[in-house]
CHARMM-style PDB file with segment names, atoms N, HN, CA, C and O in Angstrom:
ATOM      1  N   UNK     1      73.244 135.845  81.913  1.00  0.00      PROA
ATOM      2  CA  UNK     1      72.734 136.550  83.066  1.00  0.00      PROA
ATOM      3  C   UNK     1      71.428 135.898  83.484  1.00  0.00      PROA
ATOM      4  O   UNK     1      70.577 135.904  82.596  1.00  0.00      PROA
ATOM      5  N   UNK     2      71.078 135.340  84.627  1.00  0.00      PROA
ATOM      6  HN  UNK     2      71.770 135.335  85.349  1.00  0.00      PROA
ATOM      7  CA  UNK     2      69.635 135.348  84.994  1.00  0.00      PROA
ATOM      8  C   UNK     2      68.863 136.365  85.221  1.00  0.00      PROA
ATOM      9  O   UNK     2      69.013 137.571  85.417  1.00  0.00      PROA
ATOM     10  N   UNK     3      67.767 135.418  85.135  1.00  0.00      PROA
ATOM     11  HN  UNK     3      67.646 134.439  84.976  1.00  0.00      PROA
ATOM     12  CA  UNK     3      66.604 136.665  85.323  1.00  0.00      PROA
ATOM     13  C   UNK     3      66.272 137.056  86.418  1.00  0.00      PROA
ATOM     14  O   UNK     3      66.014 136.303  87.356  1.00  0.00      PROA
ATOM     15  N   UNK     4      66.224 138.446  86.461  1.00  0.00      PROA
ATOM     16  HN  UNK     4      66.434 139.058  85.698  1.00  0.00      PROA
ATOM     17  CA  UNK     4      65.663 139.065  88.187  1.00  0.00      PROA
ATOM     18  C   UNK     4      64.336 139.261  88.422  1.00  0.00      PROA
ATOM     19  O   UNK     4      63.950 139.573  89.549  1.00  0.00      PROA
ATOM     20  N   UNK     5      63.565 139.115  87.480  1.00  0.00      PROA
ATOM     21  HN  UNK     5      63.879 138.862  86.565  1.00  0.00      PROA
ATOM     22  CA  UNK     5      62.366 139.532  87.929  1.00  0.00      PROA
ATOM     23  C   UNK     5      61.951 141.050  87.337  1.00  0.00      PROA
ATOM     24  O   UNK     5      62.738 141.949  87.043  1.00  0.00      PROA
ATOM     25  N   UNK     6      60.592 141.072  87.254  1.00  0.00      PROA
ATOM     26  HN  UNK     6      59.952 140.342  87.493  1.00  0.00      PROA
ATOM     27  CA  UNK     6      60.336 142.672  87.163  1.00  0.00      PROA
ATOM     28  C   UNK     6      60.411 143.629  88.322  1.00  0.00      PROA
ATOM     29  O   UNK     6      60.279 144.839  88.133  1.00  0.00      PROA
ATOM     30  N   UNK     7      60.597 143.175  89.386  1.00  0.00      PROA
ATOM     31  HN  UNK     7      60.705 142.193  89.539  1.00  0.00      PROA
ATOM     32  CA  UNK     7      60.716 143.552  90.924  1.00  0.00      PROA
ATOM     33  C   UNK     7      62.177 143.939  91.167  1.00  0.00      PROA
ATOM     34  O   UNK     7      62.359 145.116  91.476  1.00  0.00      PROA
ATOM     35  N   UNK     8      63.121 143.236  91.089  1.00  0.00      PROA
ATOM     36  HN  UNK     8      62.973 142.280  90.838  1.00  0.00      PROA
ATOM     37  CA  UNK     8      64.573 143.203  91.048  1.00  0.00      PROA
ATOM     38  C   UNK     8      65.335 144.381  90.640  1.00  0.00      PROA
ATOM     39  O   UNK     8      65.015 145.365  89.973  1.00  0.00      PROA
ATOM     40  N   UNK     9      66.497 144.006  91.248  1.00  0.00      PROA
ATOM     41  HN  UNK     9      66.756 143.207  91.789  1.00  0.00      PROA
ATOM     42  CA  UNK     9      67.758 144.916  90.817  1.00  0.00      PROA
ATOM     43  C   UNK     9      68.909 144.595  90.544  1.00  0.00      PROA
ATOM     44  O   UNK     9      69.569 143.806  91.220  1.00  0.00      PROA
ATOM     45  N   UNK    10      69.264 145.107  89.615  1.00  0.00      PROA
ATOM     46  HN  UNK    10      68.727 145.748  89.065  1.00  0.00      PROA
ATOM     47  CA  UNK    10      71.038 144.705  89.094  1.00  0.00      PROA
ATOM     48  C   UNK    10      71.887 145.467  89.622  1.00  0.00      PROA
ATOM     49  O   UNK    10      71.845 146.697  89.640  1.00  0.00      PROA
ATOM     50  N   UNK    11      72.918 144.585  90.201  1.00  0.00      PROA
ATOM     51  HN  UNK    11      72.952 143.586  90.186  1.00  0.00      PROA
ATOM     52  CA  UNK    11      74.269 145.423  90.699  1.00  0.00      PROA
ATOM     53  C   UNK    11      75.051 146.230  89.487  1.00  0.00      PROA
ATOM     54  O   UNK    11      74.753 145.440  88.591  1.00  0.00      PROA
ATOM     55  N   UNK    12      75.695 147.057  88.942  1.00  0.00      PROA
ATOM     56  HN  UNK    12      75.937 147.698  89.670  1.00  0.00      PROA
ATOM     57  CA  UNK    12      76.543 147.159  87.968  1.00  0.00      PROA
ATOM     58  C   UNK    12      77.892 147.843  88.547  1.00  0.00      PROA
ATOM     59  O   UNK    12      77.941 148.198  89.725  1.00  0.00      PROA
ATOM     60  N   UNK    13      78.630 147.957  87.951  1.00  0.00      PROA
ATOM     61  HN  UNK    13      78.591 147.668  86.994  1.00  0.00      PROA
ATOM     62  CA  UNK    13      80.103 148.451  87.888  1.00  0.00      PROA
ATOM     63  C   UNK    13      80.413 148.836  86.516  1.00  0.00      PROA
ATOM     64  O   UNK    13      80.561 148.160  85.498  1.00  0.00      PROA
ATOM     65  N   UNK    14      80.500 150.590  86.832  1.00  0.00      PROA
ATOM     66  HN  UNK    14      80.380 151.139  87.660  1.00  0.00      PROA
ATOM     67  CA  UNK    14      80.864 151.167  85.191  1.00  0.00      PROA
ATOM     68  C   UNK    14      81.917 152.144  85.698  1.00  0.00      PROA
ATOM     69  O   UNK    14      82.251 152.502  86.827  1.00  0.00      PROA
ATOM     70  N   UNK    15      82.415 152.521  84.183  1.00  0.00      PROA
ATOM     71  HN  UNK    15      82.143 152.230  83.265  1.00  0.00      PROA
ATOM     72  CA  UNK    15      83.845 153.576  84.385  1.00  0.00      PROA
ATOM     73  C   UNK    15      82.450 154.955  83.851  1.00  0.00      PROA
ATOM     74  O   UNK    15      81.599 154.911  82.962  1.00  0.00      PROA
ATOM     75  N   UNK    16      82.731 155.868  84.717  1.00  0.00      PROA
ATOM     76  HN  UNK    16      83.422 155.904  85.439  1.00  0.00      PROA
ATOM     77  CA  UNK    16      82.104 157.579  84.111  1.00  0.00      PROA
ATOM     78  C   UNK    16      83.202 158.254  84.755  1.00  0.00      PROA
ATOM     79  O   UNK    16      83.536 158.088  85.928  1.00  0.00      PROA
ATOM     80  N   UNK    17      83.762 159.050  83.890  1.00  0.00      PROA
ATOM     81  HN  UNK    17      83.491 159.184  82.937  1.00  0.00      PROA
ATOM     82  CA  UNK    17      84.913 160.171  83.826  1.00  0.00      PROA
ATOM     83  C   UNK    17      85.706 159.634  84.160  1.00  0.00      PROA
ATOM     84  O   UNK    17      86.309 160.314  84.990  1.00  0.00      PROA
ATOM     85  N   UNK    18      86.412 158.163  83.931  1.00  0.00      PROA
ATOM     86  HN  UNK    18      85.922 157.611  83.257  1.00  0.00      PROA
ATOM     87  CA  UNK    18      87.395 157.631  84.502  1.00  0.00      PROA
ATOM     88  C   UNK    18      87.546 157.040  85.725  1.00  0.00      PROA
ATOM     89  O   UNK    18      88.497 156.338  86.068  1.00  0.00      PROA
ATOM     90  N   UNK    19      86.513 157.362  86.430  1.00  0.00      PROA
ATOM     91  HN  UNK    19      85.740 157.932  86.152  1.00  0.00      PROA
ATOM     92  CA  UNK    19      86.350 156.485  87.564  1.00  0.00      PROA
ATOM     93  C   UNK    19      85.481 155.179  87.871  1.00  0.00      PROA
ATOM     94  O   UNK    19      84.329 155.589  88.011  1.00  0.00      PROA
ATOM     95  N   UNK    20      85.493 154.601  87.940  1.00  0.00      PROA
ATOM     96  HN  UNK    20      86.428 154.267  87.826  1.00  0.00      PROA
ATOM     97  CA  UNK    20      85.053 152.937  88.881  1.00  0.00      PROA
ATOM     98  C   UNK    20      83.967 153.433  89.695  1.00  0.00      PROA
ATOM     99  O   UNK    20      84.294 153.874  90.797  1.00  0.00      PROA
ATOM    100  N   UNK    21      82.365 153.461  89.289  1.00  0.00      PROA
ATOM    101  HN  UNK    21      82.099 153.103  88.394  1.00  0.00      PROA
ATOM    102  CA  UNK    21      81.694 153.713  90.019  1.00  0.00      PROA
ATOM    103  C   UNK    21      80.503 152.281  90.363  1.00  0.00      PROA
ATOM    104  O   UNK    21      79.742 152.072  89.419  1.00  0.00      PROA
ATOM    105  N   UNK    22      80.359 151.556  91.316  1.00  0.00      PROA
ATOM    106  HN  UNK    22      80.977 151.726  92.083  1.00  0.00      PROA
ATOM    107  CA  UNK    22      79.041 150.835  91.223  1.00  0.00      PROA
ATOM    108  C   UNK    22      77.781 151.729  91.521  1.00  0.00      PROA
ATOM    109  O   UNK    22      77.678 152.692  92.281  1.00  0.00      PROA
ATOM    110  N   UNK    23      76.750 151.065  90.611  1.00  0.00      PROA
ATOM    111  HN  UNK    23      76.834 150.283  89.993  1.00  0.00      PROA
ATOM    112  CA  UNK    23      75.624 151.516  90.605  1.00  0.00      PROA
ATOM    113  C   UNK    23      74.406 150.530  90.694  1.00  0.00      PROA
ATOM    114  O   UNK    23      74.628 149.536  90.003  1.00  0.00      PROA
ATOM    115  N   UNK    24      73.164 150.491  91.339  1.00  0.00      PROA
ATOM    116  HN  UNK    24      72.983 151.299  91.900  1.00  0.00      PROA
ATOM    117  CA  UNK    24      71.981 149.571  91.448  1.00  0.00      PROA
ATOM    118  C   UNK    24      71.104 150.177  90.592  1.00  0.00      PROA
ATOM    119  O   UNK    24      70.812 151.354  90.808  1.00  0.00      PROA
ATOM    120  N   UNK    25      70.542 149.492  89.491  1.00  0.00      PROA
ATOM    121  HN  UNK    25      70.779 148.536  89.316  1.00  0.00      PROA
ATOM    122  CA  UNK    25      69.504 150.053  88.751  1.00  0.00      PROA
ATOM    123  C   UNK    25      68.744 148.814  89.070  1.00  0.00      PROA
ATOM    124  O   UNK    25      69.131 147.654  88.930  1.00  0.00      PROA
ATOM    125  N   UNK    26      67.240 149.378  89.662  1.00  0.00      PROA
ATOM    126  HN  UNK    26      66.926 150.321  89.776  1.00  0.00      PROA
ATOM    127  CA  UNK    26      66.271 148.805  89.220  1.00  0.00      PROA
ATOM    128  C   UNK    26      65.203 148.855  88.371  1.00  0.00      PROA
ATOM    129  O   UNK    26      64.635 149.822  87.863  1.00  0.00      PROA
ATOM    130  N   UNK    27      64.962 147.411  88.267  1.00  0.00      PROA
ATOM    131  HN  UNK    27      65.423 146.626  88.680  1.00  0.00      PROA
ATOM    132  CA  UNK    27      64.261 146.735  87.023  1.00  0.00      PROA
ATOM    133  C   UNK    27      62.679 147.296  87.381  1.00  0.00      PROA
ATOM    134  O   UNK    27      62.102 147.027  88.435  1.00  0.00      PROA
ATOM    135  N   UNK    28      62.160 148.050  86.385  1.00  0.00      PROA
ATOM    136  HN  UNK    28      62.629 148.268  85.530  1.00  0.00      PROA
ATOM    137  CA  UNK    28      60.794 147.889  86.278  1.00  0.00      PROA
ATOM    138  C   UNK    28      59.938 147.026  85.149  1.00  0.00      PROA
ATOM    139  O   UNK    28      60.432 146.884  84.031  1.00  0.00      PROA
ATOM    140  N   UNK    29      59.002 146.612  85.377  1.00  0.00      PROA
ATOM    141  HN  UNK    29      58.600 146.728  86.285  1.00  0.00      PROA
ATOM    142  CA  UNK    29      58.544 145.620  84.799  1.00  0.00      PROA
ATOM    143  C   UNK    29      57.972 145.845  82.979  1.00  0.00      PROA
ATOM    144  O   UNK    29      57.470 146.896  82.582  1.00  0.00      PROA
ATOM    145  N   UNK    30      58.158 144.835  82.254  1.00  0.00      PROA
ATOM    146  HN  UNK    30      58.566 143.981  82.576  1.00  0.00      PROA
ATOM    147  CA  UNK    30      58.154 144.845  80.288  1.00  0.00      PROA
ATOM    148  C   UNK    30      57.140 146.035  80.073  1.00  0.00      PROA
ATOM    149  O   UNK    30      56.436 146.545  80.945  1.00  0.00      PROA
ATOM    150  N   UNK    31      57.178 146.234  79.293  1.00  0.00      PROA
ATOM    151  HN  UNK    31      57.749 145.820  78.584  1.00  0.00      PROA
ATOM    152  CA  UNK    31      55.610 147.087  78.915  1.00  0.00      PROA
ATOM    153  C   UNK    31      54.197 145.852  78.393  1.00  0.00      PROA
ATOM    154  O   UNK    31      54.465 144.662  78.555  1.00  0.00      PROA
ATOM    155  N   UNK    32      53.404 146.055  78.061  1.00  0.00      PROA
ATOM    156  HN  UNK    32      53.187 147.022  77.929  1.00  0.00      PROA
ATOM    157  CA  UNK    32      52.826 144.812  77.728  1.00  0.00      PROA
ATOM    158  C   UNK    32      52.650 144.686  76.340  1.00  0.00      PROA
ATOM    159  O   UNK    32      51.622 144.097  76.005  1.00  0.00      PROA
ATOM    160  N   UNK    33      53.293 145.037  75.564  1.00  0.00      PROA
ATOM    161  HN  UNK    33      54.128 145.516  75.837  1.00  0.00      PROA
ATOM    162  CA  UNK    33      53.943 144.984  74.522  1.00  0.00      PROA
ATOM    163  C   UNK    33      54.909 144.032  73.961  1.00  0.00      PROA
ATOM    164  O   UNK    33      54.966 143.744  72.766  1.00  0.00      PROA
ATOM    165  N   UNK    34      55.771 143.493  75.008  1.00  0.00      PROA
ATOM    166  HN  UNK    34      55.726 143.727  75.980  1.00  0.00      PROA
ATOM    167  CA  UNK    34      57.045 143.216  75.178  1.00  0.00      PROA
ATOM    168  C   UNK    34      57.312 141.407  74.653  1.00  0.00      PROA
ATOM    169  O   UNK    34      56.883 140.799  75.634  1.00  0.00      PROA
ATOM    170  N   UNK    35      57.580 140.813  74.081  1.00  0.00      PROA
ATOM    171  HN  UNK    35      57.929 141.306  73.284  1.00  0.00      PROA
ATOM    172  CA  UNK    35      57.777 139.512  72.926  1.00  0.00      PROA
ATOM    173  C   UNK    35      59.137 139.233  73.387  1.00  0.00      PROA
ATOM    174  O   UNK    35      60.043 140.014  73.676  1.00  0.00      PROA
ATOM    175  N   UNK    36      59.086 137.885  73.396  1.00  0.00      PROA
ATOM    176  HN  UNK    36      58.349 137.251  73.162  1.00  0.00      PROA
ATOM    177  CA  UNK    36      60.445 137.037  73.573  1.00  0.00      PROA
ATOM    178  C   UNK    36      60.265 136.051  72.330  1.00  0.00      PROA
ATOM    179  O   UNK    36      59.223 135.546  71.913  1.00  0.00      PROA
ATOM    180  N   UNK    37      61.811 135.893  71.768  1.00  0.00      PROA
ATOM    181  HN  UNK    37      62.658 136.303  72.107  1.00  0.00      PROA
ATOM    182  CA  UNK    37      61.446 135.181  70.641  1.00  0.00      PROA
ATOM    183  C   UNK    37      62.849 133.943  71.285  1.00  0.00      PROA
ATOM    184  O   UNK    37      63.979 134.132  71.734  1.00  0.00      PROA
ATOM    185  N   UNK    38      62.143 132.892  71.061  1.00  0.00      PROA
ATOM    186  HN  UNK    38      61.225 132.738  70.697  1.00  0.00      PROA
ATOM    187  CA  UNK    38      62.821 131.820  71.356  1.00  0.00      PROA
ATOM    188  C   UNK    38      63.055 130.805  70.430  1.00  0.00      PROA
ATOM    189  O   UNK    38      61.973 130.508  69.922  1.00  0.00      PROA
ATOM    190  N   UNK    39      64.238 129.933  69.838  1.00  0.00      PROA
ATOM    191  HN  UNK    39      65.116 130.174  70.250  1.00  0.00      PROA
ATOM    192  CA  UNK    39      64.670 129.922  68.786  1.00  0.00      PROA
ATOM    193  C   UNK    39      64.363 127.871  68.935  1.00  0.00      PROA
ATOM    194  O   UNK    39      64.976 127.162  69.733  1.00  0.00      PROA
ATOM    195  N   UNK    40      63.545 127.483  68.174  1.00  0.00      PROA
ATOM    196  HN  UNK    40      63.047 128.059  67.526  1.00  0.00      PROA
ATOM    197  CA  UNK    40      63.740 125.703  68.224  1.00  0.00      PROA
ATOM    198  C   UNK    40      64.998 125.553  68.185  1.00  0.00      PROA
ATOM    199  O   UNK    40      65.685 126.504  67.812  1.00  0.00      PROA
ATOM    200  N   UNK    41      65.682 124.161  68.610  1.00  0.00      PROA
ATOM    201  HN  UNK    41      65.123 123.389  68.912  1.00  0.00      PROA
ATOM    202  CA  UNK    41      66.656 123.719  68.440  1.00  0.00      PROA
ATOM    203  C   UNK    41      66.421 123.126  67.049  1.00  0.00      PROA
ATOM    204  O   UNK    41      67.265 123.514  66.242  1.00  0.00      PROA
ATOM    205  N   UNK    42      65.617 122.396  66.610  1.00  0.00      PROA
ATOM    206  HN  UNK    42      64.930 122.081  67.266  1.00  0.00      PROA
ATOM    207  CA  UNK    42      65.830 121.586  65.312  1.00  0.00      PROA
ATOM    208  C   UNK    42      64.716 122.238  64.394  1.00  0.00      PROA
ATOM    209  O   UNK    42      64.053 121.382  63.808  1.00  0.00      PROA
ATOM    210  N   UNK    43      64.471 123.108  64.215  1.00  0.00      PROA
ATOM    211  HN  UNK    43      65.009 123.804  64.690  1.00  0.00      PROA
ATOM    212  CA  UNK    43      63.784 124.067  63.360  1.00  0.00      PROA
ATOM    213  C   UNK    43      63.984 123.415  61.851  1.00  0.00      PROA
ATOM    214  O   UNK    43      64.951 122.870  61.318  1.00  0.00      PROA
ATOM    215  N   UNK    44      62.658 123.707  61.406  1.00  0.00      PROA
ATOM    216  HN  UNK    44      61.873 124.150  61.839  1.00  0.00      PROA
ATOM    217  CA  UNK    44      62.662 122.965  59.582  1.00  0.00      PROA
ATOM    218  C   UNK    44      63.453 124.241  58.991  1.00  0.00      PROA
ATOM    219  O   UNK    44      63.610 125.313  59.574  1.00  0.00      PROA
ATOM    220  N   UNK    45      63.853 123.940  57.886  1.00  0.00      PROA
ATOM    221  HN  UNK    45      63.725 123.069  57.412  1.00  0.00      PROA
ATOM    222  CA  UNK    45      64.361 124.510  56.865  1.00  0.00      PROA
ATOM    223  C   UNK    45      63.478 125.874  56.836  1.00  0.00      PROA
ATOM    224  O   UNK    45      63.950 127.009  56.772  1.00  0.00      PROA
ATOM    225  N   UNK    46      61.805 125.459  56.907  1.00  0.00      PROA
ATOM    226  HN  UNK    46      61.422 124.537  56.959  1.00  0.00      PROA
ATOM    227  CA  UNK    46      60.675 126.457  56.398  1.00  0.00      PROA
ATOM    228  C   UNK    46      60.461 127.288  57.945  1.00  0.00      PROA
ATOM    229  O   UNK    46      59.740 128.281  58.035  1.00  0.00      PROA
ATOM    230  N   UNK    47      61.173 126.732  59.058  1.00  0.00      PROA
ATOM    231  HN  UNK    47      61.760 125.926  58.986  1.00  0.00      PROA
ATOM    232  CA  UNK    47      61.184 127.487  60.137  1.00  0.00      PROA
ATOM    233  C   UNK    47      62.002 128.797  60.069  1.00  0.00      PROA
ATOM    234  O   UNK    47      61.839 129.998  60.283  1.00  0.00      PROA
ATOM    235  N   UNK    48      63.208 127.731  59.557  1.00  0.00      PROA
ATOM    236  HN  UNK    48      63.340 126.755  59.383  1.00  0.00      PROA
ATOM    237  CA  UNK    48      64.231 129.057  59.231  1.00  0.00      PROA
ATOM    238  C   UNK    48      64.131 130.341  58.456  1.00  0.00      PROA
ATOM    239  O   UNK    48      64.420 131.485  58.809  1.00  0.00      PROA
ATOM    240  N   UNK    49      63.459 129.705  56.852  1.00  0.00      PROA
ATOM    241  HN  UNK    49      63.224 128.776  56.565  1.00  0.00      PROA
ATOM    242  CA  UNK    49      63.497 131.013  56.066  1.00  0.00      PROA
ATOM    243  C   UNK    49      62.191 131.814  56.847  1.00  0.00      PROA
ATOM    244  O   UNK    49      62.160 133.029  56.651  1.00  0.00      PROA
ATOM    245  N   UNK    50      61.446 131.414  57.446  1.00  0.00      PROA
ATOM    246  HN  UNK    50      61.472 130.427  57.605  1.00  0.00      PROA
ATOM    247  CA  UNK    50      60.237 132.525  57.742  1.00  0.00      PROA
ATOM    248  C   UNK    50      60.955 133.362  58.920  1.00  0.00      PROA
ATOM    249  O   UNK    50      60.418 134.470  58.916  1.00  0.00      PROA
ATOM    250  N   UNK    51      62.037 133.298  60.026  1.00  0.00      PROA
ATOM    251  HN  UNK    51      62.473 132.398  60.029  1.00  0.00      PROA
ATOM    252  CA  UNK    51      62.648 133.711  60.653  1.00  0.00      PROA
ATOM    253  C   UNK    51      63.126 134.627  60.031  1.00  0.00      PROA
ATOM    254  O   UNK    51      62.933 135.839  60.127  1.00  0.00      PROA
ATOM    255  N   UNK    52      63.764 134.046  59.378  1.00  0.00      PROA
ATOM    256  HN  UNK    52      63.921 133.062  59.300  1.00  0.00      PROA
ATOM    257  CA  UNK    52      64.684 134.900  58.466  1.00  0.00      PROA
ATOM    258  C   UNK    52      64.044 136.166  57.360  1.00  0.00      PROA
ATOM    259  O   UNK    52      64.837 137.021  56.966  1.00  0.00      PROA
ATOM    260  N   UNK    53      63.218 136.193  57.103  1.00  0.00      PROA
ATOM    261  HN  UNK    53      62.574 135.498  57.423  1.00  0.00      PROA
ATOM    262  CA  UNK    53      61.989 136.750  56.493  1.00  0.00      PROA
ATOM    263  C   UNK    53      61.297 137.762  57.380  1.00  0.00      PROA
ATOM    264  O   UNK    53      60.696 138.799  57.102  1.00  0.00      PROA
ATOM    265  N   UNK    54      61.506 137.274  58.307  1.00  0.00      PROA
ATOM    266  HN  UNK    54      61.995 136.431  58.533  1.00  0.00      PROA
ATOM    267  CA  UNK    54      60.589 138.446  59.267  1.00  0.00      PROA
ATOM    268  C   UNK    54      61.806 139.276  59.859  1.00  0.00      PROA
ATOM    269  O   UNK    54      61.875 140.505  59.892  1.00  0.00      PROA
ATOM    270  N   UNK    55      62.633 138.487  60.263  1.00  0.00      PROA
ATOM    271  HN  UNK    55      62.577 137.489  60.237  1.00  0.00      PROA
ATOM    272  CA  UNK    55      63.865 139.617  60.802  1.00  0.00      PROA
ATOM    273  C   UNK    55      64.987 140.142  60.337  1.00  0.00      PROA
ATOM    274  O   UNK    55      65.837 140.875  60.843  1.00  0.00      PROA
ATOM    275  N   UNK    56      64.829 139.535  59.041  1.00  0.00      PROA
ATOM    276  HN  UNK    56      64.138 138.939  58.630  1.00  0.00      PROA
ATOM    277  CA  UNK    56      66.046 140.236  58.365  1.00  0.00      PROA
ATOM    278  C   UNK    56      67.057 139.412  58.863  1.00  0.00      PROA
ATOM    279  O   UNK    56      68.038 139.784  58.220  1.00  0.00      PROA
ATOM    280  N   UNK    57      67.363 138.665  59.493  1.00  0.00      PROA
ATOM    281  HN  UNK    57      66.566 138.362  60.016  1.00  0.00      PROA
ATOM    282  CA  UNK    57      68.742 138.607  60.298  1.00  0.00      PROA
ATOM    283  C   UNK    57      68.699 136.820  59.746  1.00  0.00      PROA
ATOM    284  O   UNK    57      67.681 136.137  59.627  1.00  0.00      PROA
ATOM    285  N   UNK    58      69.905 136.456  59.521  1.00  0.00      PROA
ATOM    286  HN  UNK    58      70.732 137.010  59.617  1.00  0.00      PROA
ATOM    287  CA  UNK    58      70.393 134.784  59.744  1.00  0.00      PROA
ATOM    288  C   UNK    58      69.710 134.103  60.988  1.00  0.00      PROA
ATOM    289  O   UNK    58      69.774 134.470  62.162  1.00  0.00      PROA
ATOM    290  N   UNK    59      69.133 133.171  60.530  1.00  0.00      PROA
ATOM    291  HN  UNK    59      69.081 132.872  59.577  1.00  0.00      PROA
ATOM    292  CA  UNK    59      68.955 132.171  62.114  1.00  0.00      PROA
ATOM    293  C   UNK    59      70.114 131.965  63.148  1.00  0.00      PROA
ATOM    294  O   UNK    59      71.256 131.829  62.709  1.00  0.00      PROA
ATOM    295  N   UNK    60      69.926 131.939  64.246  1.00  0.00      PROA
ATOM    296  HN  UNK    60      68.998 132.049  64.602  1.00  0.00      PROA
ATOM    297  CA  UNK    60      71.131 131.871  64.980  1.00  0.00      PROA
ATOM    298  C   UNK    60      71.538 130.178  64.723  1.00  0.00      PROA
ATOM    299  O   UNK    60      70.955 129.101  64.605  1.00  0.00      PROA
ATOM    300  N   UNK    61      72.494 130.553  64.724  1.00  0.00      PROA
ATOM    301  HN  UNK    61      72.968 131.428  64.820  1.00  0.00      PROA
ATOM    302  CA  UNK    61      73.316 128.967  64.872  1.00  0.00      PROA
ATOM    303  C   UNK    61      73.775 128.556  66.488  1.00  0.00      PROA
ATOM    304  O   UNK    61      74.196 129.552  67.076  1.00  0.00      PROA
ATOM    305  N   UNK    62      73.784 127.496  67.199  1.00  0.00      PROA
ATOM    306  HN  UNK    62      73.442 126.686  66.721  1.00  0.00      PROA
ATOM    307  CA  UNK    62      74.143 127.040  68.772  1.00  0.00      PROA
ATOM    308  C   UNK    62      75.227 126.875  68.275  1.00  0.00      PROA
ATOM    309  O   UNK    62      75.527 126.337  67.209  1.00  0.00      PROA
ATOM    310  N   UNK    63      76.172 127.586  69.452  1.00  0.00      PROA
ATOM    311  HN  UNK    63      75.928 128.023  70.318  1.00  0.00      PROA
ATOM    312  CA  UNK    63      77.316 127.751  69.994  1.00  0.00      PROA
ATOM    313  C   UNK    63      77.798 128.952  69.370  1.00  0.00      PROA
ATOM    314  O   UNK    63      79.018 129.086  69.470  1.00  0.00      PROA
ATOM    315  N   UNK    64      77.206 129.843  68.769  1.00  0.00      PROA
ATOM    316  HN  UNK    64      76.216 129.734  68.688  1.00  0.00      PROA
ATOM    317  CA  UNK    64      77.877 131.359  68.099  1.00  0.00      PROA
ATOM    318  C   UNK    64      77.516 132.266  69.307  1.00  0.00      PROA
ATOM    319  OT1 UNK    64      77.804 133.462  69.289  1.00  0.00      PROA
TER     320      UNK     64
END
């Protein structure tokens, strides 16, 4: 999906009670709180386990 902006709005299309309804929700902007974690492509070994260490989770692997 691209990004819309904190200004923006997303089209959607959902089923509620069985019906096909579109809906526009707009986007209000992150809190300032808000962290993006972006993953090296060739990350050391010691990149990985500290990832992995902080989030609990496997490093992502490209193309999963």
């Amino acid at each position: 999906m691209a990004e819309c902006g904190s200004d923006g709005t997303l089209e959607l299309t959902i089923f509620r009670r069985d019906e096909l309804v579109d809906v526009r929700v707009r986007l209000a902007p992150p809190p300032e709180d808000t962290v993006w974690v972006e993953f090296l492509q060739r990350a050391t070994p010691a990149e990985r386990a500290a990832f992995e260490a902080w989030s609990g989770q496997a490093f992502p692997v490209e193309g999963r």
